[in-house]
KOLDO-217886 format. One record per residue (C-alpha): residue number from 1; x, y, z. Coordinates in pm, 1 decimal. Layout:
<mardos>
sese, x, y, z
NUM, X, Y, Z
...
</mardos>
This chain:
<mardos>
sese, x, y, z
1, 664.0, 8082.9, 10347.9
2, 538.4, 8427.2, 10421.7
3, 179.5, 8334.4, 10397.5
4, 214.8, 8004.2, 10594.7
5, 365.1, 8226.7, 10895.4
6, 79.1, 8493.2, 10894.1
7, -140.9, 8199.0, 10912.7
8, 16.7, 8017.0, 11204.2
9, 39.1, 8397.1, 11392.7
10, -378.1, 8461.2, 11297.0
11, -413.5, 8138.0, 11457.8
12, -203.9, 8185.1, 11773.3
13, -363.5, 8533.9, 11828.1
14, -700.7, 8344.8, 11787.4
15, -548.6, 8103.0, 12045.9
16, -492.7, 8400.2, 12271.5
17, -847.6, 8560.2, 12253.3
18, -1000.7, 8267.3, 12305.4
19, -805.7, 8196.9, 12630.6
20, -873.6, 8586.2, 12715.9
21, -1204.1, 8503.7, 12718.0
22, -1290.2, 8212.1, 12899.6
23, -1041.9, 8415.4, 13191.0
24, -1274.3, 8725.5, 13145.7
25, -1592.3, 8453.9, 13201.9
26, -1451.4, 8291.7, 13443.1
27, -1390.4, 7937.5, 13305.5
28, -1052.5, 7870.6, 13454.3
29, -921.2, 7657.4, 13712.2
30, -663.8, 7745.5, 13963.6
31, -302.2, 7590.8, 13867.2
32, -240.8, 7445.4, 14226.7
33, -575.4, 7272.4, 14225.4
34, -539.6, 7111.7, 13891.7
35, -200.3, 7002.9, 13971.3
36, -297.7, 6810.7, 14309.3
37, -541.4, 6649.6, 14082.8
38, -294.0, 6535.5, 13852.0
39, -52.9, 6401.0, 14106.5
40, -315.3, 6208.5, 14282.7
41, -427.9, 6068.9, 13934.6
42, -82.2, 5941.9, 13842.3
43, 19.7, 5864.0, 14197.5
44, -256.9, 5569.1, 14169.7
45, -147.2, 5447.3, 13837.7
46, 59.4, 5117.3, 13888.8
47, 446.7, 5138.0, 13841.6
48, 555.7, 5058.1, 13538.1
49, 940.1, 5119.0, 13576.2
50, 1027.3, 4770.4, 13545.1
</mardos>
């Protein structure tokens, strides 16, 4: 159980690098941008609330 938890935290550190990283080079998106995105994508699907 100990092991299996050291392995989960080596990969969320990992996780956290990584996303470090791409911030450091610049391979991000700004949140307000990607969220207009998103609401126009969904806004066009057809309602399905019946």
């Amino acid at each position: 159980m100990i092991q299996e938890r050291e392995t989960r935290l080596a990969a969320l550190d990992a996780s956290i690098l990584r996303g470090i990283a791409d911030v450091d080079a610049g391979r991000t998106k700004e949140a307000g941008s990607v969220f207009d995105r998103l609401e126009t994508k969904y806004r066009a699907l057809p309602d399905r609330a019946e």
